[in-house]
N, C-alpha and C positions, 0 to 999 in steps of 0.2 A: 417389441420386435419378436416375431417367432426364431424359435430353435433353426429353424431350417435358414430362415434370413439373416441369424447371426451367425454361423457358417458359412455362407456363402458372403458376408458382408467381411470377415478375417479373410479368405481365402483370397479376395479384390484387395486385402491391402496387403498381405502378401505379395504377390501378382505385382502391385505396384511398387514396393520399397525392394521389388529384387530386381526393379527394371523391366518389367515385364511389361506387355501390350495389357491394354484391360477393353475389353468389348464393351461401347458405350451403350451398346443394347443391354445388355448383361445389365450395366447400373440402370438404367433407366427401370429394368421390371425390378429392379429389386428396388428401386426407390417407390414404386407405384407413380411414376411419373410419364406424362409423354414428354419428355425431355428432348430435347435436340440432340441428337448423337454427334453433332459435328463440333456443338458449342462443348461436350460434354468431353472428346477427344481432345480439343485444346488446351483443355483444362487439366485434364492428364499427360498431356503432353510439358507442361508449364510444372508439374506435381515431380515430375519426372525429371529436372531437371535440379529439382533441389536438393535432390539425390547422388549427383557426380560431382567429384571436384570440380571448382572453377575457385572465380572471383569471391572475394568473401562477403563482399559485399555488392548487390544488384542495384548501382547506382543508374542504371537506365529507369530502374520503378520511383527511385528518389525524385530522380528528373522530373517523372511524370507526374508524381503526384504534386510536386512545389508548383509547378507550370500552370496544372489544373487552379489550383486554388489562385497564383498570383494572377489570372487570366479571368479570374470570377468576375470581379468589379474594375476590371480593369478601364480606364476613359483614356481618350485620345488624348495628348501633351498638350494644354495649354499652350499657343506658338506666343503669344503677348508676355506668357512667365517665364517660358524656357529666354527670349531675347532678353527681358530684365535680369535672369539670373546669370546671362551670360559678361552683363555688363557688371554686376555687382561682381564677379568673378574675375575679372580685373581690375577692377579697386583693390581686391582683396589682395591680388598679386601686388603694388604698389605698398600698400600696409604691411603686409608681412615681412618683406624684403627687409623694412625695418628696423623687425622685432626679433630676425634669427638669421642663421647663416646657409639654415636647409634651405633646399630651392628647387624646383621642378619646372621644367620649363611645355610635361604636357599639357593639354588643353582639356576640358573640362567636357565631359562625355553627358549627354543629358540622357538620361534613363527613363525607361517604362518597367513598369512591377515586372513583366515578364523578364527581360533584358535585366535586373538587378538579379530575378535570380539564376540566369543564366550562365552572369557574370561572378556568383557567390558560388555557386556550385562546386566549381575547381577547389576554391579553398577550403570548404565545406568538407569535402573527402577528402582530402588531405590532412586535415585535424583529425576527421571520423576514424579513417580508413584504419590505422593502429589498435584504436576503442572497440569497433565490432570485428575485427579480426581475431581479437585475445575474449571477448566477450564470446563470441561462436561456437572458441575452443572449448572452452570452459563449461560451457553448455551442454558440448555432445559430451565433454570429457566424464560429467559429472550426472548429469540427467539420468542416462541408462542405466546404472544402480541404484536409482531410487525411485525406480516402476515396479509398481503391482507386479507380483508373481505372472497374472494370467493376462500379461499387457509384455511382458519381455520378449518373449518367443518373436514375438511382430516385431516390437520395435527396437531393440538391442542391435539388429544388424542394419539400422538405419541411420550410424554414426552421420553420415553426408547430409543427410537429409536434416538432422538434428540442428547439427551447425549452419549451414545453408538458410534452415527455415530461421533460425536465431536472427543472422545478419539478414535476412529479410524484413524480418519485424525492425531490425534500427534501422535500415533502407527506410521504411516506411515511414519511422517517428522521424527522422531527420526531413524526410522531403518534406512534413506536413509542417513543419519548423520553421523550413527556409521559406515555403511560399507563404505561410503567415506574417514570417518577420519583412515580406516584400511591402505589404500596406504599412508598416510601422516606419523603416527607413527610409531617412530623408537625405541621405548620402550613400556612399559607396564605401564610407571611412566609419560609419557611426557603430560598426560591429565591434570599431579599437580594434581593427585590423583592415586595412584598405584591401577588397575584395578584387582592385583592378590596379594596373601600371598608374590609370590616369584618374585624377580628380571627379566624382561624380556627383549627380544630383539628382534624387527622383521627384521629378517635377509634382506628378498626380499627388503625392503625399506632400508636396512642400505646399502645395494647392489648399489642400484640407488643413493643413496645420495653419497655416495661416489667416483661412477663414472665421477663424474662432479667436482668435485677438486683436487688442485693441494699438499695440503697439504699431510703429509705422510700417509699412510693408519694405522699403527700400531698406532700412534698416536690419530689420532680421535677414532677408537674403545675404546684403553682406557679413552680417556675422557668422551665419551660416558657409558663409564661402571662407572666409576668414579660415573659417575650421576645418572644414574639409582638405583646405588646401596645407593648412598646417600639418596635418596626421598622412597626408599623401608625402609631401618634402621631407617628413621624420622618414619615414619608410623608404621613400628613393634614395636619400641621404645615407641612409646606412640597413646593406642590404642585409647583415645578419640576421635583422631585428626579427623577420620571420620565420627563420631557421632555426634562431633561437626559440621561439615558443612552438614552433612545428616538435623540436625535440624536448623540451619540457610536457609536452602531449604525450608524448612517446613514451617517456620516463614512465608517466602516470598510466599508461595503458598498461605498461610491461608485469607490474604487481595487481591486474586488476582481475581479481578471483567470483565464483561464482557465491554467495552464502548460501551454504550447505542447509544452513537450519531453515531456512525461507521456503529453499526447493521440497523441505521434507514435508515443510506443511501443507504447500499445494499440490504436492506431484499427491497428499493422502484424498485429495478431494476429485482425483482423476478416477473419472467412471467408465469403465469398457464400454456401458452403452447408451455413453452422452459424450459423441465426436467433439464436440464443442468443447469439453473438459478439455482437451489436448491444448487446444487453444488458448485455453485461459493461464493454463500451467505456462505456455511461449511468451505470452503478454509479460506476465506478473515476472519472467525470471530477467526478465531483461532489467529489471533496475534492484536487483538482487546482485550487493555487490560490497565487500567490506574493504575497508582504506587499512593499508598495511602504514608503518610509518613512512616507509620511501614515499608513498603515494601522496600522505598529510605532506610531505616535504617537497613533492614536486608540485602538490596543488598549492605550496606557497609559495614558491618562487614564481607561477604561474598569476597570482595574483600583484604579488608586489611589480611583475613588470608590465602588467596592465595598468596597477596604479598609477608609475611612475613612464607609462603613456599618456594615458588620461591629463593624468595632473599638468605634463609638459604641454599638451595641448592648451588645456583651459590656459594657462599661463600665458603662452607665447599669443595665442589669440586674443586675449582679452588686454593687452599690450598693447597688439598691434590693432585692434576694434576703438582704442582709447579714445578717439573722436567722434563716436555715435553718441548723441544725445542723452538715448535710452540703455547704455551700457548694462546698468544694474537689472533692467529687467527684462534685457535681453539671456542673461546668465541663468536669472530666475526661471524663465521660460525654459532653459534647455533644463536646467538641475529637474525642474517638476517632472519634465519627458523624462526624462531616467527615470524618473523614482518609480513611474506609472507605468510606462512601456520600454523602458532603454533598449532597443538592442544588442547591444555589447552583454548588458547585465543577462540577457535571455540566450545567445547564444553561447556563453560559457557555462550556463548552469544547464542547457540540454544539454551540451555536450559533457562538460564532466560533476552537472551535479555542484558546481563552482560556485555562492555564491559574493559577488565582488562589491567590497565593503565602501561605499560613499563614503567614511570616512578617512579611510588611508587615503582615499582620490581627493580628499579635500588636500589631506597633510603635506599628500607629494607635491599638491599645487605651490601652498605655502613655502616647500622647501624650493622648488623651482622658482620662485619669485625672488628668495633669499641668496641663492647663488648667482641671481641673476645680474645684484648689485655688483657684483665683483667685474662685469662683463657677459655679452651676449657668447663670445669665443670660449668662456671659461665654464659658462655651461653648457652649450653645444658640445665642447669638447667631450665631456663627461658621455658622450653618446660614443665614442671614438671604439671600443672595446665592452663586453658584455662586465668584463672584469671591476672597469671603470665606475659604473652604475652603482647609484649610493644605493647601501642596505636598507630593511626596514629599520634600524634604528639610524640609521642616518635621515631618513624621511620623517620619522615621529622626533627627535634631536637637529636641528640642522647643524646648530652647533658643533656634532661630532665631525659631521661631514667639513664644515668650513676648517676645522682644526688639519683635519687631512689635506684638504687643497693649501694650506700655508706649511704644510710640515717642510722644514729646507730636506732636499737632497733623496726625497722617495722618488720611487719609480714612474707615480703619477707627475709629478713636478717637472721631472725632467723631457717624459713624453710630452707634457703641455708646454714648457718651453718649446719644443722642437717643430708643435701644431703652428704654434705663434708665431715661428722665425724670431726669434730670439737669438 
């Protein structure tokens, strides 16, 4: 680029990070382009807007971009699977009633990839929304002292734009997220967090899953519903349960810092006159981020109470499933989806980097089967308060835990007497 073109190439970003009008004619000759000036104004227009306060995050581009992809291969529903899944869906309500005390009495929403992520979305920002709000800050807060001398003048009074364009880039990594994980799930519960009020299923995926084994097809639908419907009744049952890891999200966002030493090395690879550098430095800093201890400690209570969702699930379902033939390899089948593509396991590790140990989810199961001896009431109850919830070492120990529920005259004893009508 000539002398004369990189002056007048500063002076347009100028112009633009002070809010200024910028002449799409002006960029087009300096680009040597016949450019469209009208496509080239929207686009400075759009430039311009990540510049001013707003939202922290531009969840209408999330939308778009999840929508696009879940809309790629999207096929018409199956009307022959959606009616058998409707039937296996109440068997399942029958079975379950059984095996627990939770209960839902909505009806079972049949889903298309688009409509799952429709319906994921809401909760999607409401995890995120905390994470790239403190992520943005951090960004503008920290970025702008550690730009090249002959790069501040421009960019240091572009604080807005900084954070702006930050939570743009997680807008972006989130919507491509959601609409990937739309071909992967086969529920509206299988996040281990129910994305809607009511039980769902996405047919197109339960379609291909089911293509490729040998197991009976009647059979996996109801276990599949079994589950779905278990993980919906936990949630409707007890409405904290969300609010409780909404705020464990929170916790962890609140300590989440930009690393300094990460920004230093790529803000040194940022070149005045390779615009793309800018870019690369916004990519890379977004997962530029150190775990203070608060953070190690709300990322673990954030797991043990997915464990001891998970685990409660497999539990209650595979109880209340105990009459399928194929029990055992209907279980195999779901464990292998996890291991491969879980979505629970995928969207807590985009969102915080989390990953959730198949282990403890085996341990919680086991301890939920062991309190299960004692009564179905006496482990549902354990759902009653957050307080209530056995520890990790009560989950890896059941034993500790069992010793708690017989202690005479605790606090728990006496609240479960009074669940019971005693």
């Amino acid at each position: 680029m000539s002398e004369d073109n990189r002056d007048e190439l500063e002076e347009l970003i100028r112009k633009m990070l002070a809010g200024g009008q910028i002449d799409p004619d002006s960029m087009s000759k300096l680009a040597g382009l016949a450019a469209n000036p009208a496509l080239l104004q929207n686009l400075f227009s759009q430039a311009r807007s990540l510049m001013e306060p707003g939202e922290s995050v531009n969840w209408s581009l999330a939308r778009e971009q999840a929508l696009t992809i879940a809309r790629k291969d999207q096929k018409p529903i199956n009307q022959n699977l959606e009616a058998e899944a409707k039937k296996a869906f109440e068997i399942a309500q029958l079975w379950l009633a059984e095996a627990t005390s939770f209960s839902s009495s909505a009806q079972v929403k049949i889903l298309s990839r688009e409509v799952w992520v429709q319906d994921a979305l809401p909760l999607f920002e409401k995890l995120g929304n905390p994470l790239a709000t403190k992520m943005s800050k951090a960004l503008g807060e920290n970025l702008g002292g550690l730009l090249p001398e002959e790069m501040q003048s421009v960019l240091i009074p572009a604080t807005n734009f900084i954070q702006n364009a930050g939570a743009t880039i997680f807008a972006t990594q989130l919507g491509v997220a959601v609409g990937q994980l739309s071909s992967k799930a086969l529920s509206a519960g299988e996040i281990g967090i129910p994305i809607i009020e009511r039980p769902g299923l996405v047919i197109q995926n339960i379609e291909s899953f089911l293509a490729e084994l040998e197991t009976p097809k009647s059979e996996i639908l109801i276990y599949l519903a079994v589950r779905e419907l278990a993980i919906s009744s936990l949630f409707h049952s007890n409405r904290w349960l969300l609010d409780q890891i909404t705020t464990q999200v929170i916790e962890f966002a609140a300590g989440l810092k930009v690393e300094l030493t990460g920004l230093q090395e790529m803000v040194q690879q940022l070149d005045p006159n390779d615009p793309d550098s800018m870019n690369r430095v916004m990519e890379a800093s977004a997962s530029f981020s150190t775990r203070s201890e608060e953070q190690e400690a709300a990322l673990g209570r954030i797991e043990i109470l997915m464990a001891l969702i998970d685990g409660f699930v497999d539990a209650v379902s595979e109880q209340a499933a105990k009459r399928l033939p194929n029990m055992a390899s209907l279980i195999e089948l779901i464990n292998r989806k996890r291991a491969t593509d879980g979505p629970a396991e995928k969207t807590f590790l985009i969102l915080l980097g989390l990953e959730l140990k198949p282990r403890l989810r085996r341990e919680a199961k086991q301890m939920w089967e062991k309190v299960g001896e004692l009564g179905q009431n006496v482990r549902d109850s354990l759902w009653s308060h957050p307080d209530q919830l056995p520890s990790k070492e009560e989950i890896q120990d059941p034993s500790l835990l069992m010793t708690r529920l017989a202690k005479p005259g605790d606090d728990f004893d006496a609240g479960l007497r009074k669940l019971l009508g005693e």
